[in-house]
PQR file of N, CA, C, O and H, with PARSE charges and radii, in Angstrom:
ATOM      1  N   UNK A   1      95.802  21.105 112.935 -0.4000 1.5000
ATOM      2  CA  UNK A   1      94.823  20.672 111.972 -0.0000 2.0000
ATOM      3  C   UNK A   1      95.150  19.225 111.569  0.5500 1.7000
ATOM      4  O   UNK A   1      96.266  18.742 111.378 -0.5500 1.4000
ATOM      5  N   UNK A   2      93.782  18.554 111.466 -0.4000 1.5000
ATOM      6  CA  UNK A   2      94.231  16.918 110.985 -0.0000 2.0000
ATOM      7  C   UNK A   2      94.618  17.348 109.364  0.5500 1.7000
ATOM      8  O   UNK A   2      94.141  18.142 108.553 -0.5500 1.4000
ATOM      9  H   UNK A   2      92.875  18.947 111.620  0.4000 1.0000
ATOM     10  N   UNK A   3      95.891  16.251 109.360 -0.4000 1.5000
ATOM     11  CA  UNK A   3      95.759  16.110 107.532 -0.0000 2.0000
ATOM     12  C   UNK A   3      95.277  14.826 107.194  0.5500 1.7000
ATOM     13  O   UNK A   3      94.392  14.518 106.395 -0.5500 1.4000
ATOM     14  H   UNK A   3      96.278  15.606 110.019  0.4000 1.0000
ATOM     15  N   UNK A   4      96.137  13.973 108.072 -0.4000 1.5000
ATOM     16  CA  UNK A   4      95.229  12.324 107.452 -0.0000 2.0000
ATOM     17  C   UNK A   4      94.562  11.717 108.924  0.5500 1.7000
ATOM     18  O   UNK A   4      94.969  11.390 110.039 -0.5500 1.4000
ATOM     19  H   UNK A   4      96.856  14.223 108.720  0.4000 1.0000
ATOM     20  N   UNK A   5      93.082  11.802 108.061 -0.4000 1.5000
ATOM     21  CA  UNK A   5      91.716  11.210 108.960 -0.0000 2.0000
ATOM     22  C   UNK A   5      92.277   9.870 109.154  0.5500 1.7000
ATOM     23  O   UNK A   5      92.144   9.420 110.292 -0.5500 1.4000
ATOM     24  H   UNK A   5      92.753  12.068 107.155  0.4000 1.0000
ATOM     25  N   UNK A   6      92.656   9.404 108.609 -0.4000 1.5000
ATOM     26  CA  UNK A   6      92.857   7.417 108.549 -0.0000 2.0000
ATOM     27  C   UNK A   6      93.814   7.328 109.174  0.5500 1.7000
ATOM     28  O   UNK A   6      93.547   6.491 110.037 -0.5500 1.4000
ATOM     29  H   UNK A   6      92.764   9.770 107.685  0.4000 1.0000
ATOM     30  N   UNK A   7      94.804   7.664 109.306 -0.4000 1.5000
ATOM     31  CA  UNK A   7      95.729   7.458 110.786 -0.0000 2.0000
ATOM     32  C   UNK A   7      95.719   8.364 112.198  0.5500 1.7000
ATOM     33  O   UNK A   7      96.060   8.057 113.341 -0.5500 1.4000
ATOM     34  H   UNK A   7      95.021   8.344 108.605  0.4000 1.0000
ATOM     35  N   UNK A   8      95.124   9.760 111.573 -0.4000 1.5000
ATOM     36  CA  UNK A   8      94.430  10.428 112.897 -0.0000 2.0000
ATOM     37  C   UNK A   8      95.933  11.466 113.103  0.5500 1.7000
ATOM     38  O   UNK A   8      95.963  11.749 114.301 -0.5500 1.4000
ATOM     39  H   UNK A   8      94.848  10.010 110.645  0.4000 1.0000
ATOM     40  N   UNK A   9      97.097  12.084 112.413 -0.4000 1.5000
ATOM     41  CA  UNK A   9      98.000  12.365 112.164 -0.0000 2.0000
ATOM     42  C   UNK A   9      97.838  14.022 111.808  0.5500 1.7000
ATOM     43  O   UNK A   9      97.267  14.472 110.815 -0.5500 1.4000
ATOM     44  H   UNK A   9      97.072  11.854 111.440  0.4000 1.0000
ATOM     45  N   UNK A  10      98.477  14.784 112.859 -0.4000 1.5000
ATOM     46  CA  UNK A  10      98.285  16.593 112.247 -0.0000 2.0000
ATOM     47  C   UNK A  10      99.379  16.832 111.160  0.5500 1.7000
ATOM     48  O   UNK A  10      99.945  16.102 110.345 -0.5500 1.4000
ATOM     49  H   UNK A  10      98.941  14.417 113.665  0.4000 1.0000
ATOM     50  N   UNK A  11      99.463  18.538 111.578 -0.4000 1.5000
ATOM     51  CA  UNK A  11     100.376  18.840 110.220 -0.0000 2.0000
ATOM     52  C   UNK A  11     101.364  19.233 111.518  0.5500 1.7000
ATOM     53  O   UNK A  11     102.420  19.802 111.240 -0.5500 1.4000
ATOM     54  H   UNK A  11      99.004  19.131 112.240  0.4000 1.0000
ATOM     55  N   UNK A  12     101.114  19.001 112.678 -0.4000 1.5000
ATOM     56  CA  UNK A  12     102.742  19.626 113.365 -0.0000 2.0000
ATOM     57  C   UNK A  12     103.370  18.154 113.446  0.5500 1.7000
ATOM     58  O   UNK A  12     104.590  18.051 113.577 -0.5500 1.4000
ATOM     59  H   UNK A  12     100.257  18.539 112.903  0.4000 1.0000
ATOM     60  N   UNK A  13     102.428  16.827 113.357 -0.4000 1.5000
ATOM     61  CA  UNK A  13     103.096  15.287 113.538 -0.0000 2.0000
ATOM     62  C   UNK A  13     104.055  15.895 111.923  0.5500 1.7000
ATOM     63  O   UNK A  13     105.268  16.104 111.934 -0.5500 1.4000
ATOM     64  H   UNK A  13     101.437  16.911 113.251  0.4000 1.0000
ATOM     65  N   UNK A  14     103.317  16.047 110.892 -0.4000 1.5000
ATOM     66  CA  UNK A  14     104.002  16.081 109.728 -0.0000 2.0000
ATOM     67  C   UNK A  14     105.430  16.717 109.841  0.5500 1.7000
ATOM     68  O   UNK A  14     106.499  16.228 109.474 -0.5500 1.4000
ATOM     69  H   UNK A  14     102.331  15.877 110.883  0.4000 1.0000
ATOM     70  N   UNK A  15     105.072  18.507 110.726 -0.4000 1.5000
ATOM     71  CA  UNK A  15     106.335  18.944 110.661 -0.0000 2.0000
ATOM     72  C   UNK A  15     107.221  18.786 111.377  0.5500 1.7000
ATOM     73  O   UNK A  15     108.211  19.498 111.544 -0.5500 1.4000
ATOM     74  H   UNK A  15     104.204  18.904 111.025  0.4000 1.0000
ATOM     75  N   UNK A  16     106.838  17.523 112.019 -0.4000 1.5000
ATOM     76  CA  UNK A  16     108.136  17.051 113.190 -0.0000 2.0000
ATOM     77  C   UNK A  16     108.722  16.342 112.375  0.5500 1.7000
ATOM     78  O   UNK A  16     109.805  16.778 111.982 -0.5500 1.4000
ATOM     79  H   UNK A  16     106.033  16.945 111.884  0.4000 1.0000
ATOM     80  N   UNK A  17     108.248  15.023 111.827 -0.4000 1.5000
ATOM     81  CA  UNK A  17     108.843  14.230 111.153 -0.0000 2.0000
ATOM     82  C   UNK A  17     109.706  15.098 109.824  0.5500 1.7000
ATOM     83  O   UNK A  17     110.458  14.363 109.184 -0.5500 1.4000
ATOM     84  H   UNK A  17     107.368  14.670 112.146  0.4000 1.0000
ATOM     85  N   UNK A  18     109.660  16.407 109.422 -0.4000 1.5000
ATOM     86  CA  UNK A  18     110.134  16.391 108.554 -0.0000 2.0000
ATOM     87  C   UNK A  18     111.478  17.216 109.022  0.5500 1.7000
ATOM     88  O   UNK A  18     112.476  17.089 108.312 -0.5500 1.4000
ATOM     89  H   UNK A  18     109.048  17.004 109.942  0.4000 1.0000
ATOM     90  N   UNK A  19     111.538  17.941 110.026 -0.4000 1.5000
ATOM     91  CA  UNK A  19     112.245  18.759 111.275 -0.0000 2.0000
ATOM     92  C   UNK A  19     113.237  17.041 111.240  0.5500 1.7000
ATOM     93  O   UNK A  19     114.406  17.058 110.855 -0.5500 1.4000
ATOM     94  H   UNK A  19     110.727  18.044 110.602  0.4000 1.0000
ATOM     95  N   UNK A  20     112.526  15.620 111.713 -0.4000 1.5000
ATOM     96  CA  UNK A  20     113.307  15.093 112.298 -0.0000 2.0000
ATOM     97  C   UNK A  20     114.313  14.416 110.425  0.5500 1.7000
ATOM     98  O   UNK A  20     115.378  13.810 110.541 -0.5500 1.4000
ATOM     99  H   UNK A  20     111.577  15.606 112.026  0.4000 1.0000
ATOM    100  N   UNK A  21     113.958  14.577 109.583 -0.4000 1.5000
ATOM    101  CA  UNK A  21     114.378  14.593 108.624 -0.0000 2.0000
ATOM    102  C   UNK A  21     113.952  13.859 107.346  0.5500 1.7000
ATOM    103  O   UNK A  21     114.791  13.573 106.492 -0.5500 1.4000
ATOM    104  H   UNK A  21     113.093  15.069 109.490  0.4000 1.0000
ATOM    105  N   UNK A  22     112.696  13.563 107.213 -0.4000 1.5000
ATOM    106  CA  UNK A  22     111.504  12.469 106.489 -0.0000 2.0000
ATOM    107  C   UNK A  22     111.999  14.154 104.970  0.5500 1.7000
ATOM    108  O   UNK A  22     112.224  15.362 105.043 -0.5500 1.4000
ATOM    109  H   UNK A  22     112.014  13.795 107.907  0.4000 1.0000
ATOM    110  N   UNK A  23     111.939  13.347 104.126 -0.4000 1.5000
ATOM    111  CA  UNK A  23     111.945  14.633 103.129 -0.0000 2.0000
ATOM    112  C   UNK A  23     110.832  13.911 101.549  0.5500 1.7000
ATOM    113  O   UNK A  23     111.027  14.272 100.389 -0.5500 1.4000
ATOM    114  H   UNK A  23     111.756  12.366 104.067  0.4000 1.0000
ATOM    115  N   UNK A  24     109.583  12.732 102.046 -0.4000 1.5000
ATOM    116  CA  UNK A  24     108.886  12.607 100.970 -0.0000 2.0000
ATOM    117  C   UNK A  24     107.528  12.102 101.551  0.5500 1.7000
ATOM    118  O   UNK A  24     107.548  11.534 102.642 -0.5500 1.4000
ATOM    119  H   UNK A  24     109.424  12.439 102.989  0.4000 1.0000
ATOM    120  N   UNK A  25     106.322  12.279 100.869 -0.4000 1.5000
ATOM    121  CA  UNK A  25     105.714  11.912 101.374 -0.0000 2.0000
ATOM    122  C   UNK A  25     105.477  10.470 102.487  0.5500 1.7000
ATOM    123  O   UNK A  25     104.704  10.501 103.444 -0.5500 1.4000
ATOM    124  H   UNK A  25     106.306  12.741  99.982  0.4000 1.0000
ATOM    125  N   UNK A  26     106.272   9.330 102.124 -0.4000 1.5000
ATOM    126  CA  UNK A  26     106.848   7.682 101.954 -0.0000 2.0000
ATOM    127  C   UNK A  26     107.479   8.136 103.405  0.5500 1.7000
ATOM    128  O   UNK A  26     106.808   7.870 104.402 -0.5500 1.4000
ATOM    129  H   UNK A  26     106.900   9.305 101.346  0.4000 1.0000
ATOM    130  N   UNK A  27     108.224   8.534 103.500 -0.4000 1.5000
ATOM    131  CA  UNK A  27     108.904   8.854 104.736 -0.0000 2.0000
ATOM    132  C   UNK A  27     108.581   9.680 105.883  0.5500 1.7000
ATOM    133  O   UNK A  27     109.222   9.871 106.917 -0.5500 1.4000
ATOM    134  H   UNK A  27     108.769   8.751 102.690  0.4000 1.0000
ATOM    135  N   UNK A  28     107.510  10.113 105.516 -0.4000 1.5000
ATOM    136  CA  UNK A  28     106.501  10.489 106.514 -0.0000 2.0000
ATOM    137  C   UNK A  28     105.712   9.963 107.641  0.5500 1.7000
ATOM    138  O   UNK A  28     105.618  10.055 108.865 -0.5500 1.4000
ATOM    139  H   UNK A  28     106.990   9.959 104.677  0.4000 1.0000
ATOM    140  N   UNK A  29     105.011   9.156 106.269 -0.4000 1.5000
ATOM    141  CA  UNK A  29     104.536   8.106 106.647 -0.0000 2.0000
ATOM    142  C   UNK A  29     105.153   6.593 107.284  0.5500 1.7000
ATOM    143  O   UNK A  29     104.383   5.846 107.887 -0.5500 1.4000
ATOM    144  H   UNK A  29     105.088   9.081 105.274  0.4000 1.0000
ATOM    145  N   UNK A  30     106.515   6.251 107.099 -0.4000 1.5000
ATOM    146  CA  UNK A  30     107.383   5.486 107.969 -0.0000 2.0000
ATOM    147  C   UNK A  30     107.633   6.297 108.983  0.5500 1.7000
ATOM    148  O   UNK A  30     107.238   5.825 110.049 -0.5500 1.4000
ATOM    149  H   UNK A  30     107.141   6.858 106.609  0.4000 1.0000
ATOM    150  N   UNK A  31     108.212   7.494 109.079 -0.4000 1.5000
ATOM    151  CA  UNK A  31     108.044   8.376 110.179 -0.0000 2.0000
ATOM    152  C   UNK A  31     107.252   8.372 111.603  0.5500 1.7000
ATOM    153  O   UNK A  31     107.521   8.183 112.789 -0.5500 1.4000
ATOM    154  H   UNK A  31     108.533   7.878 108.213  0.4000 1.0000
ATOM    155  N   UNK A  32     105.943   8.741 110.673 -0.4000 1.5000
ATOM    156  CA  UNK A  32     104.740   8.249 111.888 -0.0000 2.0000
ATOM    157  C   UNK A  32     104.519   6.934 112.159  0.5500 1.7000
ATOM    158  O   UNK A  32     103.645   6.701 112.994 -0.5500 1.4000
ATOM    159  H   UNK A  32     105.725   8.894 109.709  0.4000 1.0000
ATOM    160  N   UNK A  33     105.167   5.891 111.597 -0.4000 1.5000
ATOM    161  CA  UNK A  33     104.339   4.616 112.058 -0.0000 2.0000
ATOM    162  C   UNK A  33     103.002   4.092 111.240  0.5500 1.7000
ATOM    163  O   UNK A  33     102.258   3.112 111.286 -0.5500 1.4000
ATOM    164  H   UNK A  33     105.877   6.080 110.918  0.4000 1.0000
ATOM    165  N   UNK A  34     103.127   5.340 110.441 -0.4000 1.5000
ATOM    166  CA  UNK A  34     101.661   5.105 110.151 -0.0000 2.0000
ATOM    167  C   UNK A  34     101.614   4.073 108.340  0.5500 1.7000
ATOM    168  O   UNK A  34     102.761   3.982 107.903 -0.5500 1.4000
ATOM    169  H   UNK A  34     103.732   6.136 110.403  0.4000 1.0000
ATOM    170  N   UNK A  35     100.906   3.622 107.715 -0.4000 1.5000
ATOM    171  CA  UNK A  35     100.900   2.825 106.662 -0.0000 2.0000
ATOM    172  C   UNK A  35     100.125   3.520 106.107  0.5500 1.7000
ATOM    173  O   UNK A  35      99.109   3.770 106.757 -0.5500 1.4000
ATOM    174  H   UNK A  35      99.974   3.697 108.070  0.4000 1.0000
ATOM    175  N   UNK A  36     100.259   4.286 104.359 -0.4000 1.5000
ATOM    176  CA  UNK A  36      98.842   5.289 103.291 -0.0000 2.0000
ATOM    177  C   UNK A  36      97.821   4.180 103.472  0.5500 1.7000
ATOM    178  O   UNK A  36      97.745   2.962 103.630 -0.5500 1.4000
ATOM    179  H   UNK A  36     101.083   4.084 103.831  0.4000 1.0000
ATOM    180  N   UNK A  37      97.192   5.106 103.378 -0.4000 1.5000
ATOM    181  CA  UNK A  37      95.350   3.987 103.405 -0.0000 2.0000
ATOM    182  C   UNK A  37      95.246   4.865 102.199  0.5500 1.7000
ATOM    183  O   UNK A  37      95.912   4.730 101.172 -0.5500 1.4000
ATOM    184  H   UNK A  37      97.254   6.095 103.249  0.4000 1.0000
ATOM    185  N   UNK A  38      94.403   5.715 102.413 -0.4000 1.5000
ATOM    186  CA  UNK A  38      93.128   5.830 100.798 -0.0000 2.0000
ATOM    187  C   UNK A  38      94.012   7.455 100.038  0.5500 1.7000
ATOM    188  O   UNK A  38      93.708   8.089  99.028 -0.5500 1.4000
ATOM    189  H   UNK A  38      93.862   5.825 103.247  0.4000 1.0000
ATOM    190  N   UNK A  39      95.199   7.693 101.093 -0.4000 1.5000
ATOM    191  CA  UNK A  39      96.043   8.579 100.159 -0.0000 2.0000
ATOM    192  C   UNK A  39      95.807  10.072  99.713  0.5500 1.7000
ATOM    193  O   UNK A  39      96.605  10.715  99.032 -0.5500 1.4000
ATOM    194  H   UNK A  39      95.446   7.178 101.914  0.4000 1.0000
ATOM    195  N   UNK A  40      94.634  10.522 100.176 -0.4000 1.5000
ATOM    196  CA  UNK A  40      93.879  11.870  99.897 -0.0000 2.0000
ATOM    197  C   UNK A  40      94.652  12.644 101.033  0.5500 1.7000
ATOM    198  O   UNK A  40      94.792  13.793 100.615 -0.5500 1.4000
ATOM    199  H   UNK A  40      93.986   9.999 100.729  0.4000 1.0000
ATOM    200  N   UNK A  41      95.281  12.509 102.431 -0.4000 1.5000
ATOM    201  CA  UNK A  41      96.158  12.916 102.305 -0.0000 2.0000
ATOM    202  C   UNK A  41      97.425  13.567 101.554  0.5500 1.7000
ATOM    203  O   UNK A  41      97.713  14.754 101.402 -0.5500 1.4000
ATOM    204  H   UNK A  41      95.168  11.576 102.771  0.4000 1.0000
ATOM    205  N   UNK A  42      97.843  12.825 101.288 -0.4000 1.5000
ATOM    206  CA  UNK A  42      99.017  13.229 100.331 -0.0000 2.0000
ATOM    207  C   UNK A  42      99.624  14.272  99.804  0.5500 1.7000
ATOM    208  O   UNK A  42     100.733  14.778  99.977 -0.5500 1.4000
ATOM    209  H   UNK A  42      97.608  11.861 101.411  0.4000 1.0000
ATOM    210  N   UNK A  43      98.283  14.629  98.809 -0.4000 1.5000
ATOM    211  CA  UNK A  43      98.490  16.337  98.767 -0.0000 2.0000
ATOM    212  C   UNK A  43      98.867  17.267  99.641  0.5500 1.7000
ATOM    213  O   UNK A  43      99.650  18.140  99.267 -0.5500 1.4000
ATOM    214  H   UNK A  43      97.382  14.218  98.669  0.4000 1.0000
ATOM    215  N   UNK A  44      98.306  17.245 101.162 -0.4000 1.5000
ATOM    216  CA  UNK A  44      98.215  18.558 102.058 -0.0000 2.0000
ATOM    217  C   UNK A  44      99.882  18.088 102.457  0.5500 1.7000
ATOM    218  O   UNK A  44     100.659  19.043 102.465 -0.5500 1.4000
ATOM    219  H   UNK A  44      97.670  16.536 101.466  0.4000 1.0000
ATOM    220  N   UNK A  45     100.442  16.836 102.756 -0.4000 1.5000
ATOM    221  CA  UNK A  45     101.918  16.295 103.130 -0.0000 2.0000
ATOM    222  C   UNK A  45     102.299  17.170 102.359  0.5500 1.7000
ATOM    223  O   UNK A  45     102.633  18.253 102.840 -0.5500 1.4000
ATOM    224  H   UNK A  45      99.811  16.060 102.750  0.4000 1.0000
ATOM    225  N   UNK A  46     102.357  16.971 101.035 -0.4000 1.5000
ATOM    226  CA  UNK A  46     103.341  17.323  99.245 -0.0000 2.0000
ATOM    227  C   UNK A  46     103.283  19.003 100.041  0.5500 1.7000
ATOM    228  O   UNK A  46     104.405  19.444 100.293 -0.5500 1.4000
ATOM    229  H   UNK A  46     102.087  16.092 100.644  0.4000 1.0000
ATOM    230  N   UNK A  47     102.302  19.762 100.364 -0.4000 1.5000
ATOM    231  CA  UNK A  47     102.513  21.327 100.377 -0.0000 2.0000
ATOM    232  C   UNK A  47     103.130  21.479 101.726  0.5500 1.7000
ATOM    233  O   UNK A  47     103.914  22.427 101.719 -0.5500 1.4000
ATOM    234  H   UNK A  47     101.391  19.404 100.159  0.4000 1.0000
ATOM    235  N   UNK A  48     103.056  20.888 102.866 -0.4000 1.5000
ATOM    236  CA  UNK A  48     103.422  20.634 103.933 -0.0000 2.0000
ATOM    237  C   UNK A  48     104.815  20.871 103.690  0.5500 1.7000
ATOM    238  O   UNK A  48     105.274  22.006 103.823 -0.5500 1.4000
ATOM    239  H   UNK A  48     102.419  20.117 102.872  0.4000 1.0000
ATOM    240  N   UNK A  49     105.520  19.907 103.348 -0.4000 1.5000
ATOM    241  CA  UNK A  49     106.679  19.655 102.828 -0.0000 2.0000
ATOM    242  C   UNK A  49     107.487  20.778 102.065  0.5500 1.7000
ATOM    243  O   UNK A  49     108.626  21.169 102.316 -0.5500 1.4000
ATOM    244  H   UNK A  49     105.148  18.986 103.240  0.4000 1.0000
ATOM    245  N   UNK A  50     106.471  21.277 100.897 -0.4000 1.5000
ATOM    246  CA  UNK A  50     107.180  22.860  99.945 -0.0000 2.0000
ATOM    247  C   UNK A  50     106.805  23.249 101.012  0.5500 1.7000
ATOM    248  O   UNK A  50     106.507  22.103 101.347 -0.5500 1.4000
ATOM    249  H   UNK A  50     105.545  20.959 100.694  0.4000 1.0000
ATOM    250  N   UNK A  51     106.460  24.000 102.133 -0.4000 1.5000
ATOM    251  CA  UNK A  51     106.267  24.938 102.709 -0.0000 2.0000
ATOM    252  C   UNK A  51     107.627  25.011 103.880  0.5500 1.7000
ATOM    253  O   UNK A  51     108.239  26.036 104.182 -0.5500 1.4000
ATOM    254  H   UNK A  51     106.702  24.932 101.861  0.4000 1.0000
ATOM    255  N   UNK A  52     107.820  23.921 104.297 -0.4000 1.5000
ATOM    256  CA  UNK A  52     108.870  23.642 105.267 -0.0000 2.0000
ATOM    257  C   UNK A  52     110.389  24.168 104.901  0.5500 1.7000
ATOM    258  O   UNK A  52     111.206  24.840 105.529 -0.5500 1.4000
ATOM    259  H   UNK A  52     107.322  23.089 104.051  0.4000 1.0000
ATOM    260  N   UNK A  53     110.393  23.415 103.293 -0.4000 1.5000
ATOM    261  CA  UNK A  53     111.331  23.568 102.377 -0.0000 2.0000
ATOM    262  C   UNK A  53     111.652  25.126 102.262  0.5500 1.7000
ATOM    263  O   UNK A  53     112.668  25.823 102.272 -0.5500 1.4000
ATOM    264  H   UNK A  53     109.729  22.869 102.783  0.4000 1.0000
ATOM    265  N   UNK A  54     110.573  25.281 102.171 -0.4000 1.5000
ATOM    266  CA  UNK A  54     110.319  27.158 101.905 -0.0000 2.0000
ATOM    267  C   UNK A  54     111.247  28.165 103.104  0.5500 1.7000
ATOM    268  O   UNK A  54     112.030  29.107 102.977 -0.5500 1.4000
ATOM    269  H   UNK A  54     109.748  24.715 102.163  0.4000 1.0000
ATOM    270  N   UNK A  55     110.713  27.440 104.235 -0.4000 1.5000
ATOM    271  CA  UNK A  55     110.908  28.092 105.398 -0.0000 2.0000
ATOM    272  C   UNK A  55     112.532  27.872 105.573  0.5500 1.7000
ATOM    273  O   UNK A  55     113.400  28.744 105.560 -0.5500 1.4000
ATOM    274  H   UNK A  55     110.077  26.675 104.338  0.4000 1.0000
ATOM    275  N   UNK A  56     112.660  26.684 105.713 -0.4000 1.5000
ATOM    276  CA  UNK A  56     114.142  26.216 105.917 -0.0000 2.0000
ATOM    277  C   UNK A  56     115.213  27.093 104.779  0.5500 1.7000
ATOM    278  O   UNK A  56     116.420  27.126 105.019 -0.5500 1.4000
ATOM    279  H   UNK A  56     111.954  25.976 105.723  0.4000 1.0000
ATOM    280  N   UNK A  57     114.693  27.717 103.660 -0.4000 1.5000
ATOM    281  CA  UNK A  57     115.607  28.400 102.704 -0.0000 2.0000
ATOM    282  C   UNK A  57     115.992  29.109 103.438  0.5500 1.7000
ATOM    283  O   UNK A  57     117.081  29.084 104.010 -0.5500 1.4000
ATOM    284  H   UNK A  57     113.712  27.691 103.465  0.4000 1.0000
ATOM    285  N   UNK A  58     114.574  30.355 103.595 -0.4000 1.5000
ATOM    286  CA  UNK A  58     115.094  32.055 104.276 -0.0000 2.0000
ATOM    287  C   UNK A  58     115.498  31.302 105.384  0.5500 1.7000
ATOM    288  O   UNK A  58     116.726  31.377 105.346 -0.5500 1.4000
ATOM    289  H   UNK A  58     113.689  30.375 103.130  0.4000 1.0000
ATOM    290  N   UNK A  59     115.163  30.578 106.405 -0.4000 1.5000
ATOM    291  CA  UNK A  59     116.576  30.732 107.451 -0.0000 2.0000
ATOM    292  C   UNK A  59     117.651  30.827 106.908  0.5500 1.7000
ATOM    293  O   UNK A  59     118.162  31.914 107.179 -0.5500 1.4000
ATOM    294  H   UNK A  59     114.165  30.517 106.435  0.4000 1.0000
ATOM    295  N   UNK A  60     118.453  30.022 106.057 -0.4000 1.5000
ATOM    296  CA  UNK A  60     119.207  30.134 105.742 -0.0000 2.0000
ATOM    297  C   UNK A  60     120.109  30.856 105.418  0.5500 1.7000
ATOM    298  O   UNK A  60     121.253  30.941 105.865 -0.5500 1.4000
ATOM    299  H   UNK A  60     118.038  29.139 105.837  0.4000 1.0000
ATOM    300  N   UNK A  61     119.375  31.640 104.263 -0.4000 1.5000
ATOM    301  CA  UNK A  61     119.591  32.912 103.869 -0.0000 2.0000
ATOM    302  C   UNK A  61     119.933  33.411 104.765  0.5500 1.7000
ATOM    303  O   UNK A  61     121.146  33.457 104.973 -0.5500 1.4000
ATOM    304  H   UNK A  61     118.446  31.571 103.899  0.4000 1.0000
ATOM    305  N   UNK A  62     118.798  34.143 105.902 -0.4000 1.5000
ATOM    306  CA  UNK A  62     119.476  34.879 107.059 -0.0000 2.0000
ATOM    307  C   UNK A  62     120.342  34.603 107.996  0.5500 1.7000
ATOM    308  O   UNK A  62     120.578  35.368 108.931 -0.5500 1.4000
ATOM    309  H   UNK A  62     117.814  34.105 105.733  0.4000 1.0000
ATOM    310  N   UNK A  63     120.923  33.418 107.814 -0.4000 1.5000
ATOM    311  CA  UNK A  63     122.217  33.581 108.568 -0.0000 2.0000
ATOM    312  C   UNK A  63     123.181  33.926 107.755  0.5500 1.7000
ATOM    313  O   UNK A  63     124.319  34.107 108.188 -0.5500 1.4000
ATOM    314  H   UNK A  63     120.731  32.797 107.055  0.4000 1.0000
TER
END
């Protein structure tokens, strides 16, 4: 799924960069290369991000 129309960027570009270790929206976006334009993005990054966060716990846990 696209999250940001203005650089043309999904949510698996998102969850690579955050896999590769980007941990804010800002660093995402240096991540991709890409520069915020109009920022309505942002939001879907911000849950992107708790969700990853989320995931990365219970692994944890289960080891």
């Amino acid at each position: 799924m696209y999250v940001c129309l203005c650089n043309g960027f999904t949510d698996r570009d998102v969850k690579s960069a955050i896999a590769d270790g980007a941990q804010g929206v800002a660093n995402i976006y240096d991540s991709l290369g890409a520069p915020p334009q109009c920022a309505k993005c942002s939001i879907h990054i911000r849950e992107i991000i708790r969700e990853e966060a989320t995931v990365q716990s219970v692994e944890q846990i289960r080891k």
